[in-house]
Backbone atoms as SQL, in Angstrom:
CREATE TABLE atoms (id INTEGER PRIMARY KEY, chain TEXT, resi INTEGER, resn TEXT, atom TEXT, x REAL, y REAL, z REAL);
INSERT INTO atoms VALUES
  (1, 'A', 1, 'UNK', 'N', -7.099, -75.804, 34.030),
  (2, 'A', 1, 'UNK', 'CA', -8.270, -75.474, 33.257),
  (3, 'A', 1, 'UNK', 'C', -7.994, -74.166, 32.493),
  (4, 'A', 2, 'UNK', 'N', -8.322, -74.423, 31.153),
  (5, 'A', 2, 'UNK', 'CA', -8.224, -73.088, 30.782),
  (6, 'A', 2, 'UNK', 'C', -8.966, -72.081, 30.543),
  (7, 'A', 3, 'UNK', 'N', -8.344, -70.885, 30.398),
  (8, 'A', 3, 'UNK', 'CA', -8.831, -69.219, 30.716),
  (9, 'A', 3, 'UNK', 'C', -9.432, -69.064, 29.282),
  (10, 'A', 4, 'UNK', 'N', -10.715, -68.575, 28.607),
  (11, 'A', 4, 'UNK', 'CA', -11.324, -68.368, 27.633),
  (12, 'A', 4, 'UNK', 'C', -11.588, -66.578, 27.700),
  (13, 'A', 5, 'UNK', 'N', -11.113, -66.032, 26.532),
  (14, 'A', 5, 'UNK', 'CA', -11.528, -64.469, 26.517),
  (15, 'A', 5, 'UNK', 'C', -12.086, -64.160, 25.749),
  (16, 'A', 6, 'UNK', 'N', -13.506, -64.013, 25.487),
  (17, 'A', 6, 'UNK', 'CA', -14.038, -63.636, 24.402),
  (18, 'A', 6, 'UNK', 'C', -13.594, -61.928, 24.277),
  (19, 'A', 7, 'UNK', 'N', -12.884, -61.695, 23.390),
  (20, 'A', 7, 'UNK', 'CA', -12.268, -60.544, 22.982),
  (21, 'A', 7, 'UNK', 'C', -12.714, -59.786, 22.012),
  (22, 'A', 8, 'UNK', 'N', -12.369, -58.155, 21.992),
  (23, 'A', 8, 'UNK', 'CA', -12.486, -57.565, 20.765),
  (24, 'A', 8, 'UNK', 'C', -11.573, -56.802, 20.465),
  (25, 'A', 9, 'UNK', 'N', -10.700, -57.028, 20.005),
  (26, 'A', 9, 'UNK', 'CA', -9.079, -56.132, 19.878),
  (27, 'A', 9, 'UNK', 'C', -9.743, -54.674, 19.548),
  (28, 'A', 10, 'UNK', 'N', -10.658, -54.814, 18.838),
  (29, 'A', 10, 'UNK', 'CA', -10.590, -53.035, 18.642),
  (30, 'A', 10, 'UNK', 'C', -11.335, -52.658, 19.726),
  (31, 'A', 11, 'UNK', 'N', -11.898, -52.965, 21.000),
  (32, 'A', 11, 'UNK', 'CA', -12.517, -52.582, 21.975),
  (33, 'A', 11, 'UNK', 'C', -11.358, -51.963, 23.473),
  (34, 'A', 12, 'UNK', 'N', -11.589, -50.778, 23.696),
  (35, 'A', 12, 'UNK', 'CA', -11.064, -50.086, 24.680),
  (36, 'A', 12, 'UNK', 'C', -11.042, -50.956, 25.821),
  (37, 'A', 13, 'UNK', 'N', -11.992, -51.320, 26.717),
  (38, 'A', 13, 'UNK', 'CA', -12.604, -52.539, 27.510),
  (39, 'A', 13, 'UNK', 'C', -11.794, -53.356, 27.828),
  (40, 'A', 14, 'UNK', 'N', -11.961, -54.198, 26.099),
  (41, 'A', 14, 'UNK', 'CA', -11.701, -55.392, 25.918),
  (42, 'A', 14, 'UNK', 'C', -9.922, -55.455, 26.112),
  (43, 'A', 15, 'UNK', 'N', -9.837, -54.912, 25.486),
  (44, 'A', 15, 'UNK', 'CA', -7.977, -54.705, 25.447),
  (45, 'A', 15, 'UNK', 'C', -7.754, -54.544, 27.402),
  (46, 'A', 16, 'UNK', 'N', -8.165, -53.621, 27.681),
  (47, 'A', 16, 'UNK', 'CA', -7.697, -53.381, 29.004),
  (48, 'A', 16, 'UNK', 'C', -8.330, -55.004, 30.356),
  (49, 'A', 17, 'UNK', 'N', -9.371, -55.563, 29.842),
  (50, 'A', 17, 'UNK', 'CA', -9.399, -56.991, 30.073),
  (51, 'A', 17, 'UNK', 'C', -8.270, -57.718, 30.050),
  (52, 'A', 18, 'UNK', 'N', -7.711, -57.630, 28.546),
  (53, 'A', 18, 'UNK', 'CA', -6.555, -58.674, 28.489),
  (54, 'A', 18, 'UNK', 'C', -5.764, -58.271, 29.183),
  (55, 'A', 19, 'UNK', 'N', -5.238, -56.925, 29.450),
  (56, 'A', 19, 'UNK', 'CA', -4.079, -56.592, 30.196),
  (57, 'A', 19, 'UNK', 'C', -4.280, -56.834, 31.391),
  (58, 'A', 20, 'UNK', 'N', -5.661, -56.628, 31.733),
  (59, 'A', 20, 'UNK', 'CA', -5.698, -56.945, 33.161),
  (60, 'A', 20, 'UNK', 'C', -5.581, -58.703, 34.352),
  (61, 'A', 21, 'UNK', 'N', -6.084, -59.327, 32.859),
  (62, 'A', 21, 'UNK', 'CA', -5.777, -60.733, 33.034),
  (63, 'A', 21, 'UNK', 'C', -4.205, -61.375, 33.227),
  (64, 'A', 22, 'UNK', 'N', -4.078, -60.742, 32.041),
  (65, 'A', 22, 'UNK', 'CA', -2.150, -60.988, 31.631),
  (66, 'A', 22, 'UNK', 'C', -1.349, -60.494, 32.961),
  (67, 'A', 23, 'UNK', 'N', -1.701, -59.201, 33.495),
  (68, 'A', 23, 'UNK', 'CA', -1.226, -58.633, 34.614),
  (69, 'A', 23, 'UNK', 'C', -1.357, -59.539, 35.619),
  (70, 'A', 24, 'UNK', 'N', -2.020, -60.363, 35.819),
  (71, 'A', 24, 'UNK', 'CA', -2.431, -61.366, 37.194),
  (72, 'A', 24, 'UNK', 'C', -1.829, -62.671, 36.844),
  (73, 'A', 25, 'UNK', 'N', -1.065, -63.034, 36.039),
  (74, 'A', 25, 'UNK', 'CA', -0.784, -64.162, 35.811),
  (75, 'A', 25, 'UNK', 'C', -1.142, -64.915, 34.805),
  (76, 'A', 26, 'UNK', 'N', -2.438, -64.484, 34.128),
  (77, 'A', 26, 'UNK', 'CA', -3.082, -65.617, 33.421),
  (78, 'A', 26, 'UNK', 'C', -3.155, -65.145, 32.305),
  (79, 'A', 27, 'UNK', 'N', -3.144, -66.872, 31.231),
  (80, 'A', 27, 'UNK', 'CA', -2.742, -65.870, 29.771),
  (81, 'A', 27, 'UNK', 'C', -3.646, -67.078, 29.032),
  (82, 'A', 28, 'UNK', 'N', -4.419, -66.384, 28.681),
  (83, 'A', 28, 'UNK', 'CA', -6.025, -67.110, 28.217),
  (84, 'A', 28, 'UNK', 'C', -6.061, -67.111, 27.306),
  (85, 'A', 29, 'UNK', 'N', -6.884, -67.719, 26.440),
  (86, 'A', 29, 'UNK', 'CA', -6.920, -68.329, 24.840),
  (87, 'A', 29, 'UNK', 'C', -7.984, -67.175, 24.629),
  (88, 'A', 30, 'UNK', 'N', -7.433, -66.464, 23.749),
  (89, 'A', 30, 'UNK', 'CA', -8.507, -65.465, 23.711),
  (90, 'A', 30, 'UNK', 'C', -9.047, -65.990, 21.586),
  (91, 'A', 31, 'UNK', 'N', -10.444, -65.813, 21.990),
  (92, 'A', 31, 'UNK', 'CA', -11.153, -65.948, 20.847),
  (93, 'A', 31, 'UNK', 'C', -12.071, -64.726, 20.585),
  (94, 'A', 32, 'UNK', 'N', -11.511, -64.347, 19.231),
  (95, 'A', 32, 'UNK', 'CA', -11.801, -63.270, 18.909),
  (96, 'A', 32, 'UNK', 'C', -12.767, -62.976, 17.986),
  (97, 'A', 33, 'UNK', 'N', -14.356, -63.448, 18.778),
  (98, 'A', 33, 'UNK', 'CA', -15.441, -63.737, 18.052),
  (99, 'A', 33, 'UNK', 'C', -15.953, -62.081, 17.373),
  (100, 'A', 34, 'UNK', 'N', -15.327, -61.357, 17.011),
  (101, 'A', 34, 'UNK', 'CA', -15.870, -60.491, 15.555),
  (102, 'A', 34, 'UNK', 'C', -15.291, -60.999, 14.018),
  (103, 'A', 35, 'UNK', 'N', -14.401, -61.914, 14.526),
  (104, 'A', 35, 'UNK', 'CA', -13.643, -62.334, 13.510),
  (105, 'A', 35, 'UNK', 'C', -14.858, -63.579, 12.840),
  (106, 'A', 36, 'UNK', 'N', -14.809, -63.952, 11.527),
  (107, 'A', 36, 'UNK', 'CA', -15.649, -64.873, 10.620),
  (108, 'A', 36, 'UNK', 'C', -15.271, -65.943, 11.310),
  (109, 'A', 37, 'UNK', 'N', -14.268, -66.162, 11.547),
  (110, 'A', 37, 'UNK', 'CA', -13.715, -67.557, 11.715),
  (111, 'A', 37, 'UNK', 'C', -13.815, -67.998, 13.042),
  (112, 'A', 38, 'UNK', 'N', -13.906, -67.048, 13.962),
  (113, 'A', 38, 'UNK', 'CA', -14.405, -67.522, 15.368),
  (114, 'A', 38, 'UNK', 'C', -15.317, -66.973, 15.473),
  (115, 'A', 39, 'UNK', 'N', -16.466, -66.284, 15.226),
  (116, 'A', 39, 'UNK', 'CA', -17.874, -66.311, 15.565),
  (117, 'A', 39, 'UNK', 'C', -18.585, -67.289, 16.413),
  (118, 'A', 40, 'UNK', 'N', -19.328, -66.671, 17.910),
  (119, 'A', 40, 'UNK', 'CA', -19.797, -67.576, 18.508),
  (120, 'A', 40, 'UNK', 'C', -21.509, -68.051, 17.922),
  (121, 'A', 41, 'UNK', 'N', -21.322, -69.612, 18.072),
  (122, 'A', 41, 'UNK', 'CA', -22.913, -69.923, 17.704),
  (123, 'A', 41, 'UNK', 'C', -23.839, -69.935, 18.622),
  (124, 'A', 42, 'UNK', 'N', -25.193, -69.753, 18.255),
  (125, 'A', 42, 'UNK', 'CA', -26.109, -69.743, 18.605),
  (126, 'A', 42, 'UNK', 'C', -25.929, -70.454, 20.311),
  (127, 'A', 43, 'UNK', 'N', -25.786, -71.488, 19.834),
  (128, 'A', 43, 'UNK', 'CA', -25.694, -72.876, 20.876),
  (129, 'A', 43, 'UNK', 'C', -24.133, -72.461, 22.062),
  (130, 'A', 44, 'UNK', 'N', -23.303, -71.465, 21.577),
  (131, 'A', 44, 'UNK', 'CA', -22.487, -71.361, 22.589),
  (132, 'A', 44, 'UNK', 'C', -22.900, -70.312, 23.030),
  (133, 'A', 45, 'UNK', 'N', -23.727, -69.116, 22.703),
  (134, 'A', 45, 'UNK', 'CA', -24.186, -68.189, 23.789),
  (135, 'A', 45, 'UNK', 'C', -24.511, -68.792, 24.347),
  (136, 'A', 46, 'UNK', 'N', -26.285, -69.598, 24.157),
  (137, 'A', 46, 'UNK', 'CA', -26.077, -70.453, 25.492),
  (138, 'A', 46, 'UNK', 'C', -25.872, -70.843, 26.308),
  (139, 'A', 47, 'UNK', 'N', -24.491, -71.560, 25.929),
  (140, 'A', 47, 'UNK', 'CA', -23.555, -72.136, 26.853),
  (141, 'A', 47, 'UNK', 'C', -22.996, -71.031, 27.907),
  (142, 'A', 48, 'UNK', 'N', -22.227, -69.777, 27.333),
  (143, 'A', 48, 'UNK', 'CA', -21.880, -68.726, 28.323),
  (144, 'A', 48, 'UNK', 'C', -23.525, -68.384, 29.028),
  (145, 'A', 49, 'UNK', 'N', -24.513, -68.115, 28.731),
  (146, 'A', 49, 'UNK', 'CA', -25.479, -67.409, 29.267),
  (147, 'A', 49, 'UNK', 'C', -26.068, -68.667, 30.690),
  (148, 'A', 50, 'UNK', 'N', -25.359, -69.999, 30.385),
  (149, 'A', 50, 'UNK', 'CA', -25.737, -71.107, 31.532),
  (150, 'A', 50, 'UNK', 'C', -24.432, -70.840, 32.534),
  (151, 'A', 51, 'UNK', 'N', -23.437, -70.609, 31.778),
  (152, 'A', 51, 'UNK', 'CA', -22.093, -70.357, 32.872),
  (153, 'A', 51, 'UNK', 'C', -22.269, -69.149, 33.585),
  (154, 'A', 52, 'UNK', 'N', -23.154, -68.424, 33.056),
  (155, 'A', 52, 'UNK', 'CA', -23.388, -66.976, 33.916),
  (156, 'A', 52, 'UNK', 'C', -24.617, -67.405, 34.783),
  (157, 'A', 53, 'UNK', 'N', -24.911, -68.511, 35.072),
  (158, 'A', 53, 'UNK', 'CA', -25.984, -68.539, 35.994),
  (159, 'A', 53, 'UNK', 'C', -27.370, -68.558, 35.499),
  (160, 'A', 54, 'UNK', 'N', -27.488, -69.373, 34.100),
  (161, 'A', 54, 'UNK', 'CA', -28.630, -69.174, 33.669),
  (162, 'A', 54, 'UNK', 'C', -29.359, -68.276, 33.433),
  (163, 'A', 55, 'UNK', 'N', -28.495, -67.165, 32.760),
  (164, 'A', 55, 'UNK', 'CA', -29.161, -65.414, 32.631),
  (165, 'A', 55, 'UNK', 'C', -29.828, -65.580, 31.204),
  (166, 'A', 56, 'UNK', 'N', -30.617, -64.513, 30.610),
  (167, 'A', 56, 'UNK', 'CA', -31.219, -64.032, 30.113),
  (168, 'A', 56, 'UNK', 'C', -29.579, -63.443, 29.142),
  (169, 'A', 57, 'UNK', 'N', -29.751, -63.797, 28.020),
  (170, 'A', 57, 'UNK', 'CA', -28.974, -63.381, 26.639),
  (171, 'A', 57, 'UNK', 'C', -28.721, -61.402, 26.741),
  (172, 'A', 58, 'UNK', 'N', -29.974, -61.202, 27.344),
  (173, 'A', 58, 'UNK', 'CA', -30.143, -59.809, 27.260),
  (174, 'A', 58, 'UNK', 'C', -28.778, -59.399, 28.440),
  (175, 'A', 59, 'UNK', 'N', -28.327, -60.065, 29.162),
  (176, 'A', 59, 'UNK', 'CA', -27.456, -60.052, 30.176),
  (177, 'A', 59, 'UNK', 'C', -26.266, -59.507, 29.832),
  (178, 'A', 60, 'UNK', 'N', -25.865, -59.974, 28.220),
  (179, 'A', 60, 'UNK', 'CA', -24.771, -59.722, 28.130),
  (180, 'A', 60, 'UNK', 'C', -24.705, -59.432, 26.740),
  (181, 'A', 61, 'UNK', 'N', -25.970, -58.105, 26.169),
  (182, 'A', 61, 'UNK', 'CA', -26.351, -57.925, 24.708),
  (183, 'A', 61, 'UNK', 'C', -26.182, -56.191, 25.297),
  (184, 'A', 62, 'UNK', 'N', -25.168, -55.875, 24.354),
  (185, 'A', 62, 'UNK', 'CA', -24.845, -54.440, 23.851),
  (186, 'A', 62, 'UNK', 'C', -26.244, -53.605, 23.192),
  (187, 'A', 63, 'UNK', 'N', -27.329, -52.969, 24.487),
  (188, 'A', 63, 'UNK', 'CA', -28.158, -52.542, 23.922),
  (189, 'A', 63, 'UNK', 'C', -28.250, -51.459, 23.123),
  (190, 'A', 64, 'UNK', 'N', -27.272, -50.552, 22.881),
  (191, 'A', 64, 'UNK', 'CA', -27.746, -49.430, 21.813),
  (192, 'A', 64, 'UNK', 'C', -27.201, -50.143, 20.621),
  (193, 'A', 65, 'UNK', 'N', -26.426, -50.822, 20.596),
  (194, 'A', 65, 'UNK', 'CA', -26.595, -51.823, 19.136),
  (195, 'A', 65, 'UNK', 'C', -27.590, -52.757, 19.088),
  (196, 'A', 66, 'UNK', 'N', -28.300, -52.871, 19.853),
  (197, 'A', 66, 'UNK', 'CA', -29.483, -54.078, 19.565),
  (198, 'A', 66, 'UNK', 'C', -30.229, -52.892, 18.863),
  (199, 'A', 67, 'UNK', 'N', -30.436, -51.855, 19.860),
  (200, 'A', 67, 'UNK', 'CA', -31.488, -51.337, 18.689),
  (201, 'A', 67, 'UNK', 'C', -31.521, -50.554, 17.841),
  (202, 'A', 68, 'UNK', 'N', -29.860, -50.132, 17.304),
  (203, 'A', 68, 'UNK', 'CA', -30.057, -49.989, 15.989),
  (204, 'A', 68, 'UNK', 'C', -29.609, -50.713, 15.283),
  (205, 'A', 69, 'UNK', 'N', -29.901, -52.478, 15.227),
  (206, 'A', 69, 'UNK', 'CA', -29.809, -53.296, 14.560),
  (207, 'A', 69, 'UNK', 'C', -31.113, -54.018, 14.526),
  (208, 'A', 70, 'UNK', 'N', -32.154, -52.536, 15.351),
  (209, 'A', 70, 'UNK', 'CA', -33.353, -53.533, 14.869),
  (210, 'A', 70, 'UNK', 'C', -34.398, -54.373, 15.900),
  (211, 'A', 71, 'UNK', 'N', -33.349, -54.752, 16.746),
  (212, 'A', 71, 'UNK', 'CA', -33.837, -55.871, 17.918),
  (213, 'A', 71, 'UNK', 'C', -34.321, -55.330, 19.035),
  (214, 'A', 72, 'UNK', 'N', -35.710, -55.568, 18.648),
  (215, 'A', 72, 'UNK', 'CA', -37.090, -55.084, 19.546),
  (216, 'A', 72, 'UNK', 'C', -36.869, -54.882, 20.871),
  (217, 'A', 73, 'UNK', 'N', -37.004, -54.299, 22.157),
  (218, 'A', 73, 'UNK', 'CA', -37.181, -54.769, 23.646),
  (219, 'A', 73, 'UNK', 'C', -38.137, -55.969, 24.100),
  (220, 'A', 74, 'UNK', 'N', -39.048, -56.456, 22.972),
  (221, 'A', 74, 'UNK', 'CA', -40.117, -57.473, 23.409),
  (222, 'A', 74, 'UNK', 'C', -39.512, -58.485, 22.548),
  (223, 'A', 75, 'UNK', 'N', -37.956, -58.432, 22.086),
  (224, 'A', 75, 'UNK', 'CA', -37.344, -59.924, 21.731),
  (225, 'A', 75, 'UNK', 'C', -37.483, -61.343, 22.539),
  (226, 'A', 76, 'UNK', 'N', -37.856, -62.078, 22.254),
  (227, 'A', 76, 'UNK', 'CA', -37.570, -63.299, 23.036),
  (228, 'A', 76, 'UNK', 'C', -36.445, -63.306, 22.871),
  (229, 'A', 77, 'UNK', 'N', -35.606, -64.241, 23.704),
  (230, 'A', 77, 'UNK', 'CA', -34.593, -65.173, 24.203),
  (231, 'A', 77, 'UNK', 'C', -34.259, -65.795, 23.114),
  (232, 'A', 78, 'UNK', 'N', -34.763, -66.640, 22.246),
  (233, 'A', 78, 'UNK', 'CA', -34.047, -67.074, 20.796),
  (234, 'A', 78, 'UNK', 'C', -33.965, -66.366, 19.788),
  (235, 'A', 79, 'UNK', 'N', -34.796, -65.238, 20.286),
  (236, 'A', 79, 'UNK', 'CA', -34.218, -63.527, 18.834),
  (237, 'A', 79, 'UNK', 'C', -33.390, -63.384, 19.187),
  (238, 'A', 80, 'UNK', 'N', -32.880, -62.757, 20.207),
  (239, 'A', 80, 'UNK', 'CA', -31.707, -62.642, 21.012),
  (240, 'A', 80, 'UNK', 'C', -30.605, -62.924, 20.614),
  (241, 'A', 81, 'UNK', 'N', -30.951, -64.377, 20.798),
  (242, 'A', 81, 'UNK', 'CA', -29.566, -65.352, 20.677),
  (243, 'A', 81, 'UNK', 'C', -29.060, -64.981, 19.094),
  (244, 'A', 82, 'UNK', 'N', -30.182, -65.212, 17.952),
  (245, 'A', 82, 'UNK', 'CA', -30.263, -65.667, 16.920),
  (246, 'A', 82, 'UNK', 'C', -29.324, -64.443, 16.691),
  (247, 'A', 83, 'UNK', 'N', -30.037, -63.118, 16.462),
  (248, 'A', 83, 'UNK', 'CA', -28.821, -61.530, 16.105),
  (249, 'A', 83, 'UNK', 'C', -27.836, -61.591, 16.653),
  (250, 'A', 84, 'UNK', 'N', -26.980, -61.990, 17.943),
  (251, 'A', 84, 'UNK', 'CA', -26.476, -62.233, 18.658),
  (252, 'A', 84, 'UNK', 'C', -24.841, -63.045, 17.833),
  (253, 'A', 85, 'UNK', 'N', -25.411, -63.961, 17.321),
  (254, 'A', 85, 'UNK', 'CA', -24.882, -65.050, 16.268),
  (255, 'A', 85, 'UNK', 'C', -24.813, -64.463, 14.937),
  (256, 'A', 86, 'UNK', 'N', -25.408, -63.838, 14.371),
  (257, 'A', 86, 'UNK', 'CA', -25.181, -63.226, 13.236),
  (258, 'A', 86, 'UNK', 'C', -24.663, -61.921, 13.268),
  (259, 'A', 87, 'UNK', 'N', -24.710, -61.285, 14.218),
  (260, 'A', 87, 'UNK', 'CA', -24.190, -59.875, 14.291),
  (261, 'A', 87, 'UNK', 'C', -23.567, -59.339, 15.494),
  (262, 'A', 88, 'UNK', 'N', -22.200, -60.171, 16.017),
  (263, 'A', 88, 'UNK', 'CA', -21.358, -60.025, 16.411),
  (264, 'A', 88, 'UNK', 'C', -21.185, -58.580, 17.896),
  (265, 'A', 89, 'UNK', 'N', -21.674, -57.958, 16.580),
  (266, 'A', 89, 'UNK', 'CA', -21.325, -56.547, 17.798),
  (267, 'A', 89, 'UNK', 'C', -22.476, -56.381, 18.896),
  (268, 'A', 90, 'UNK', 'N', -23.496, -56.806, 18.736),
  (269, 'A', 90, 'UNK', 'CA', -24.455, -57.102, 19.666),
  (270, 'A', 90, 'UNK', 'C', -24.207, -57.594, 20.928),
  (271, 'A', 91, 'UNK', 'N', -22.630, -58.492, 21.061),
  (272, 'A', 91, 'UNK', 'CA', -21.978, -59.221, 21.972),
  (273, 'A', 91, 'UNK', 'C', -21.587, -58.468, 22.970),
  (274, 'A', 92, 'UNK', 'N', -21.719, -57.993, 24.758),
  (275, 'A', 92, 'UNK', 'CA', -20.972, -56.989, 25.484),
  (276, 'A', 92, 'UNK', 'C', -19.684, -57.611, 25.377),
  (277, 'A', 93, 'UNK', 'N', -18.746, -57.142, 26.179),
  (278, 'A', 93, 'UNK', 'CA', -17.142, -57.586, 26.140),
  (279, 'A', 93, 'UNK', 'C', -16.540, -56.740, 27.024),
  (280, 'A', 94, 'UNK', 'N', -15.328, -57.646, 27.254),
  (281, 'A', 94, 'UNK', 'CA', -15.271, -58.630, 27.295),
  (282, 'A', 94, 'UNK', 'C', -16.007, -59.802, 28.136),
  (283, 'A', 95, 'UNK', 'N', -15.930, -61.160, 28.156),
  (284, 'A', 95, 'UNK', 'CA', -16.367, -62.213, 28.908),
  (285, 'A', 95, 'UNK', 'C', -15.504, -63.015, 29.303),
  (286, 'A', 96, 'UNK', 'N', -14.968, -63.368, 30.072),
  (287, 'A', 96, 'UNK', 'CA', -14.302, -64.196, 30.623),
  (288, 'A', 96, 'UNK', 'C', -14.998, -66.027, 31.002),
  (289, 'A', 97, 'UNK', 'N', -14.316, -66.919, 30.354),
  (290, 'A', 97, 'UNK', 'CA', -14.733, -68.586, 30.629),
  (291, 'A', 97, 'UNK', 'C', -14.248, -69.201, 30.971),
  (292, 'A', 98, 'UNK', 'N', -14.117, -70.237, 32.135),
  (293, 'A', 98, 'UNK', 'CA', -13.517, -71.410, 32.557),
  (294, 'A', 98, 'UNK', 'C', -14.234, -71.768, 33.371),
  (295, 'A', 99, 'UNK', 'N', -13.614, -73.261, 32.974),
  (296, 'A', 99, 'UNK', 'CA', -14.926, -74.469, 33.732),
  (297, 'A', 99, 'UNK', 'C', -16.080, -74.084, 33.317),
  (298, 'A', 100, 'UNK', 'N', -16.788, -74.024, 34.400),
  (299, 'A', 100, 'UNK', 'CA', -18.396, -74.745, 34.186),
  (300, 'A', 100, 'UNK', 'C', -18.850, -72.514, 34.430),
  (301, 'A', 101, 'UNK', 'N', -17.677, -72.045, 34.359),
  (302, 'A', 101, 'UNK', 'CA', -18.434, -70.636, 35.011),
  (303, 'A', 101, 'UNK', 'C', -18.119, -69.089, 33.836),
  (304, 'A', 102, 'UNK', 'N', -18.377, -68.608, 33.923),
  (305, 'A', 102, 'UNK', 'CA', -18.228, -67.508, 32.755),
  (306, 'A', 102, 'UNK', 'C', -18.882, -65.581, 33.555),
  (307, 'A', 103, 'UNK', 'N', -18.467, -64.711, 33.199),
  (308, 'A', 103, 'UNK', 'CA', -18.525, -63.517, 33.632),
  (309, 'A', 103, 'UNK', 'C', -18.250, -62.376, 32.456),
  (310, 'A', 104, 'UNK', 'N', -19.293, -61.695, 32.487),
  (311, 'A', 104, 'UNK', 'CA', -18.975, -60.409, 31.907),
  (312, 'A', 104, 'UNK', 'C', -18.441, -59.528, 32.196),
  (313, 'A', 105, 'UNK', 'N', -16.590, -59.081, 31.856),
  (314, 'A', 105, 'UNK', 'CA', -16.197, -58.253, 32.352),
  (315, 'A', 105, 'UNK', 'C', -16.424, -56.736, 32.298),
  (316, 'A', 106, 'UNK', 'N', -17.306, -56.305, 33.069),
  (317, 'A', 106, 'UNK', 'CA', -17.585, -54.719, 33.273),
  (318, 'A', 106, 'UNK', 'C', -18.202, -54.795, 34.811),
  (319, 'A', 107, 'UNK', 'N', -17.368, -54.172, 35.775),
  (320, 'A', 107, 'UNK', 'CA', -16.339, -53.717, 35.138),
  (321, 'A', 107, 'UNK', 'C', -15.230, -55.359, 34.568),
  (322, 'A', 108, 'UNK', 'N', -13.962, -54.284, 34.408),
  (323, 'A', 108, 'UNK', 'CA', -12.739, -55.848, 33.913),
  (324, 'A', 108, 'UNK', 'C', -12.556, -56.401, 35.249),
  (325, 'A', 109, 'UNK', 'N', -12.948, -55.553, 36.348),
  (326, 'A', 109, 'UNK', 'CA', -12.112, -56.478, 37.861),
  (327, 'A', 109, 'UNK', 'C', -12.987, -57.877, 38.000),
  (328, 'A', 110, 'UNK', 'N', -14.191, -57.897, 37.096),
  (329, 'A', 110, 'UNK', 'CA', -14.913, -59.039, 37.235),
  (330, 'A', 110, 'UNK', 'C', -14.325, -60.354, 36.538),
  (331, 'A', 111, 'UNK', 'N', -13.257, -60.442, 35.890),
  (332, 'A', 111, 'UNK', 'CA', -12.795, -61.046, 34.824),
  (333, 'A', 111, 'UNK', 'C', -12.402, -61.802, 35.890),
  (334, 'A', 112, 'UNK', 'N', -11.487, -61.320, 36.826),
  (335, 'A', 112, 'UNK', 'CA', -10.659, -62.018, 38.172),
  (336, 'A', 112, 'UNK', 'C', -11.461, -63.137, 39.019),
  (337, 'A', 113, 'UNK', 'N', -12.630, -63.221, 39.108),
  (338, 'A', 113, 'UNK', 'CA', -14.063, -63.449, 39.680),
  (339, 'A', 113, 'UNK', 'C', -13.491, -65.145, 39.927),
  (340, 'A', 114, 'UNK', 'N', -13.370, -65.448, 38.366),
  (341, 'A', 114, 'UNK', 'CA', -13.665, -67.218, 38.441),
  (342, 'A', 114, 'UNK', 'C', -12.316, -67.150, 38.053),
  (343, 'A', 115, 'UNK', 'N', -11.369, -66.641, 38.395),
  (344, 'A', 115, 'UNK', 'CA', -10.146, -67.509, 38.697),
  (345, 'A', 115, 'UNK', 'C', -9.736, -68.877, 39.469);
């Protein structure tokens, strides 16, 4: 099954995620959703926010960029999502995916979790 990294190369974090993954053996398809071309949709937060156990979007939303991008504390769940999808950096990071399960790495030792 494979290892999914939602990544941000220019992220301190994120980089030390990959190394920390790579260090253990595993060498994961990392998608590097700040990029246009892999941007996650609407419908795949979602999907990670069901692999995390059915959390709340807010779970894994970079709040001092939510709000200076605007996005209220009395957002619903499909505001959320919606900025989320359009504005990238709103995304925490890294996240780690496989199978049916997904984790926000912070710290990164959580990345190891659903190995």
């Amino acid at each position: 099954m494979t290892y999914i990294l939602i990544h941000n190369p220019g992220c301190g974090s994120s980089k030390k995620g990959l190394e920390l993954l790579e260090a253990n053996g595993v060498k994961p398809t990392v998608r590097k959703y700040m990029s246009a071309a892999e941007r996650l949709s609407v419908e795949e937060l979602k999907d990670i926010a069901q692999k995390m156990g059915g959390v709340s979007p807010r779970e894994f939303l970079r709040d001092k960029d939510a709000e200076a991008a605007g996005l209220s504390e009395t957002a619903s769940d499909a505001e959320v999502y919606t900025a989320m999808a359009e504005n990238p950096k709103l995304i925490q990071r890294p996240i780690g995916l496989k199978g049916k399960k997904a984790v926000l790495g912070r710290p990164n030792s959580r990345l190891l979790e659903i190995l």
